[in-house]
N, C-alpha and C positions, 0 to 999 in steps of 0.2 A: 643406674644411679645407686643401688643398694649395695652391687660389688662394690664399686670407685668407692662409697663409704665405708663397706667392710676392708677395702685395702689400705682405705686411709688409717683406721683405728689400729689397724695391724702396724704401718710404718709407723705410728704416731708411741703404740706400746713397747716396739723395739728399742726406739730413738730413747724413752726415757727408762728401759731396762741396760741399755749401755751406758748410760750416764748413772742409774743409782748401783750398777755391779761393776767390780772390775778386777786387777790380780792384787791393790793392795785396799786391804779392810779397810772401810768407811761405812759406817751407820746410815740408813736412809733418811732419819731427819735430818743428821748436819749435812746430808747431802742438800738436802731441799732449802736448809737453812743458807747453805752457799749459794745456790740458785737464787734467790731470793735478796742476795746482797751483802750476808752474813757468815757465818764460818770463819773458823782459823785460816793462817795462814798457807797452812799444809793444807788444808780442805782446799781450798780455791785453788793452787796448786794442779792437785789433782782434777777435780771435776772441771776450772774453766781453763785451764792450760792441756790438760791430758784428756781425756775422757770427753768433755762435751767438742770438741775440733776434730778428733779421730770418729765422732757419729759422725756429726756433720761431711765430714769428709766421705765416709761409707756411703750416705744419703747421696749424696750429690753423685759418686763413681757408681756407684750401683744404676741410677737412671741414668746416668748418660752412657755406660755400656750395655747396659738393655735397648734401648729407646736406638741405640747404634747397629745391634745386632736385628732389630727392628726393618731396619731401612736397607739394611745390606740385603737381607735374605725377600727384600720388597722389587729392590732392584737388579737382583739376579737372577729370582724365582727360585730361590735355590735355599732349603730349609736346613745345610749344614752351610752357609755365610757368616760371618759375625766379624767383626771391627779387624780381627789379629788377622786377618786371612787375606788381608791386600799387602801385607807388608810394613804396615803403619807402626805397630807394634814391634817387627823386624826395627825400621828405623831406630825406634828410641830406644831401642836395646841397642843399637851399634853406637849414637851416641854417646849412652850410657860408658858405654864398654871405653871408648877412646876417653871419655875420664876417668875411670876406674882403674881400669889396666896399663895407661902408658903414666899414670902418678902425677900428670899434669892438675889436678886440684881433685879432693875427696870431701869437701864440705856438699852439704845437702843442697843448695842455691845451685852448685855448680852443676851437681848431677843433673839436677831438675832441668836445667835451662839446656845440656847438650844433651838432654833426653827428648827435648820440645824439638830443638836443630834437628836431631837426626829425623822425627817424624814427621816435620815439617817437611824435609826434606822427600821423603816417601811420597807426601801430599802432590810433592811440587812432578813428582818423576808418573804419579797416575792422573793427573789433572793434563798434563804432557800426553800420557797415552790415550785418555779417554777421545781427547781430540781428533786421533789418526783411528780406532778402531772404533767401529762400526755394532757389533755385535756386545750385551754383557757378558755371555759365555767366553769369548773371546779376552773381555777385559778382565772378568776373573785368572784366566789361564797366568793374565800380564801380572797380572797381583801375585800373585803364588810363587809365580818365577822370579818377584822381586823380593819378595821374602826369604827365598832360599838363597839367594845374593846376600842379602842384606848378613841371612844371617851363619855365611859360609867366613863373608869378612868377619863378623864377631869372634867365629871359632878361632881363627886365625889369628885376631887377637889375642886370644884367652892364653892360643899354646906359646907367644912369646911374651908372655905378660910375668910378672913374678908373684910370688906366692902372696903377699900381700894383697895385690892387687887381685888377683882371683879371686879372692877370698871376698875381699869388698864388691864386685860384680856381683858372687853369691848371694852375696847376704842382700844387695840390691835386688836381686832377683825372684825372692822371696816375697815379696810384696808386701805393706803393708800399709794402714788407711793412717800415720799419722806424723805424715810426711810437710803436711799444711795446717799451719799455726799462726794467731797472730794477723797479719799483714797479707799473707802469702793467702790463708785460707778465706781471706775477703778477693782477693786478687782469682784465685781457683772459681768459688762461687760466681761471678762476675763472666769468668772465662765460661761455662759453661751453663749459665740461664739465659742469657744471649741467645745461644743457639735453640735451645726448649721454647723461645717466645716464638720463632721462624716455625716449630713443627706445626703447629694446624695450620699453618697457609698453607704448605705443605701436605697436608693429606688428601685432598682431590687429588693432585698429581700422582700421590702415591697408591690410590685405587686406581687410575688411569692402568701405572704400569703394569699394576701388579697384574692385568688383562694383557698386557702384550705392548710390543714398542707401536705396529699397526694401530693395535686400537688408541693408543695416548694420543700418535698423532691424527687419528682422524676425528678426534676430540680437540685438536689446537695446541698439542703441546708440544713443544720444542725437545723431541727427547733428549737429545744429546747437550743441551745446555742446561736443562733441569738435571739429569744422570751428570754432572759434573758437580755444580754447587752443591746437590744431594752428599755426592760425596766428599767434597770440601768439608760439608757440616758436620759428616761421621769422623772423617778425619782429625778433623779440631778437635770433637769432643774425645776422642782414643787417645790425640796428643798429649791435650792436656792431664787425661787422667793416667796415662802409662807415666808422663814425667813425674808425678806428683805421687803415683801412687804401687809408682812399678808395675810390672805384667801381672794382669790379672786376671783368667783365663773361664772360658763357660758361662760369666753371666750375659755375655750378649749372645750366645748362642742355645743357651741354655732357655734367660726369660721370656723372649719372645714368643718360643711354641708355649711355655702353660700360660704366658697371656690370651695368647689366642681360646685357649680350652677354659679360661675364666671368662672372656669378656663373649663368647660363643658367637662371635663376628669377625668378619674379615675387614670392615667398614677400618679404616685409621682414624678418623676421627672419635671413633671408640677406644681403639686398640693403642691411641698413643699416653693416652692417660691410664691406663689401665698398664701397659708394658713402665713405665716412668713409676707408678708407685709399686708392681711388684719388683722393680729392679733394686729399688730402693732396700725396700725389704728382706731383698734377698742378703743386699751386702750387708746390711745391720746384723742380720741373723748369723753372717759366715764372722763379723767381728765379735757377736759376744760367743760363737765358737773358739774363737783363737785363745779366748781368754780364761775357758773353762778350765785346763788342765792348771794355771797360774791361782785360779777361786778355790779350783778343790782341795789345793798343796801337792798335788803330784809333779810339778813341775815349777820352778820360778821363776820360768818364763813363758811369755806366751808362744801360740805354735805358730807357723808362718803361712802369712794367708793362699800361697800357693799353693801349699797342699788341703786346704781346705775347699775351695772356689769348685777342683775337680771332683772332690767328695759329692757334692753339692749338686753341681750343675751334671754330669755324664750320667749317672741314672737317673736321673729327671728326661734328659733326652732320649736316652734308650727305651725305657717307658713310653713315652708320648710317640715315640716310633716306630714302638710294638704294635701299640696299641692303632695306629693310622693303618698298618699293613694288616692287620686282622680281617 
C-alpha cells in the first residue's frame, strides 16, 4: 500500500510539473489561475489546449504500454516481450505509411484512424493464428515474422514514396504525446480505461499462466481462449496508442521488470496497479524530457520522444538484467 501511494504522489507531481513547465514561459500562478478558470486568453491556450492533453495523453500511453508489456511477457514467459514485438505496432506503422507516403490525405484524423486500420489489422492476422497454434513460443515466432512483413511492406513504401511524404512518415515516427485534443482525447481516454476495468478479472488467470499452460488448465482455464482475448486487450490498448501517439518504444518492455523490483511480487493483482502507475510515470517523466532542451533556450523546439523513450527504458533493462544473472 505504501509503494501504490509513493507511485501515486510520483505520477500525481509529474502530471502537475508538465502542466506548470513547458517550452513557452508561463508564471506558475497564472498557470494555477488558468486551472482554476481564470487566465488570459494565451494562458488557457497554452495550459488547457497544449500542456494539460499532452500529460494526459502521457498518463494514459504510458499505462497502457506498460500494463501491455505486462501481460505479453505473462503470457509468453518471456522477459524481453512487450506490445511492438507481435507486429501490432508493425501494423500501424504500415497504415500510417500508406497515408503518409502515397499523399492520399496528411491531416492528423486521417493518420490516426489508418494507423488504428493497420493495427487492427495485425490484431485480426494473430487472433487468426492464436487459433491454429498451440504453443506461446510458437505464437511469438508468428508475431515477429509478422512484423518483419508488416514492416518489409513499409520499407517498400518509403523507397517509392516522394520526398515529402517521407518526410511526413519521419516526423510521424518520431512520436509524440500531443496528438489528442479536445474530442479526440475524450474518445482516447474512453478507448483505453475500458480495457484497465477488464485487468484484475484478469489477474488469477494471469498467475495461472505465468506457472505454465499445464498448470492454468488443470486449474480450469481455457488457455487458448483466455491467451486470445489476453491479447485482443494488448492489442487494443498498442492500437490505440501507436495511432494516437505514434511508435513509442521500451516502456512496455522496460516498466514491467522495475515493477516487478518495486511491488517485490509476482502476484498480478499487485503487479497490475503498480506496472499502470509506474507506466504512467514513466511517460510523464520522458515528456517533460522532450521539453527541457525548448525550457533552457538551447533549442526551440522540443526533442522527439523517440529518441528519448530508448534513453530511458534499455538501461533500465540492462540493469535489472545484470543484475537477475548475477
Amino acid at each position: 500500500m505504501l509503494r501504490t501511494l509513493t507511485l501515486t504522489c510520483c505520477v500525481v507531481l509529474l502530471f502537475a510539473l508538465n502542466i506548470l513547465s513547458g517550452p513557452t514561459p508561463l508564471p506558475w500562478s497564472e498557470a494555477v489561475d488558468t486551472l482554476c478558470g481564470g487566465g488570459s486568453e494565451t494562458a488557457r491556450f497554452i495550459i488547457l489546449d497544449s500542456r494539460l492533453p499532452a500529460a494526459w495523453t502521457a498518463l494514459l500511453s504510458g499505462a497502457a504500454l506498460a500494463v501491455g508489456g505486462l501481460v505479453m511477457q505473462t503470457l509468453f514467459r518471456n522477459p524481453l516481450a512487450d506490445p511492438s514485438i507481435l507486429g501490432i505496432s508493425a501494423g500501424a506503422g504500415l497504415g500510417a505509411a500508406i497515408i503518409l507516403l502515397t499523399a492520399v490525405g496528411t491531416t492528423l484524423l486521417a493518420t490516426a484512424s489508418a494507423a488504428m486500420a493497420g493495427a487492427m489489422l495485425a490484431i485480426f492476422l494473430l487472433t487468426a493464428a492464436s487459433a491454429w497454434v498451440r504453443s506461446a513460443s510458437a505464437l511469438l515466432v508468428v508475431g515477429v515474422m509478422l512484423s518483419c512483413l508488416l514492416g518489409s511492406i513499409t520499407s517498400l513504401l518509403n523507397f517509392f514514396a516522394t520526398d515529402e511524404g517521407v518526410r511526413s512518415f519521419v516526423i510521424w515516427g518520431l512520436g509524440n504525446f500531443s496528438g489528442a485534443y479536445g474530442n479526440r482525447l475524450a474518445v482516447y481516454a474512453a478507448s483505453v480505461m475500458l480495457p484497465f476495468l477488464a485487468l484484475p478479472f484478469a489477474a488469477r488467470t494471469l498467475d495461472a499462466l505465468l506457472l505454465g499452460d499445464d498448470y492454468a488448465r488443470s486449474v480450469g482455464i481455457d488457455v487458448r481462449l483466455h491467451r486470445t482475448l489476453l491479447l485482443l486487450l494488448v492489442g487494443w490498448l498498442t492500437a490505440v496508442t501507436t495511432a494516437v501517439c505514434g511508435p513509442v518504444a521500451f516502456i512496455g518492455l522496460a516498466v514491467p521488470h522495475a515493477a516487478r523490483r518495486v511491488a517485490s511480487t509476482a502476484l498480478h493483482r499487485r503487479l497490475i496497479p503498480c506496472t499502470l502507475l509506474l507506466g504512467s510515470a514513466t511517460a510523464l517523466a520522458c515528456l517533460f524530457v522532450t521539453r527541457l532542451p525548448a525550457m533552457l533556450h538551447i533549442s526551440p523546439s522540443v526533442m522527439p520522444l523517440a529518441a528519448i523513450t530508448p534513453l530511458i527504458g534499455a538501461p533500465v533493462v540492462i540493469v535489472l538484467l545484470l543484475r537477475g544473472n548475477r
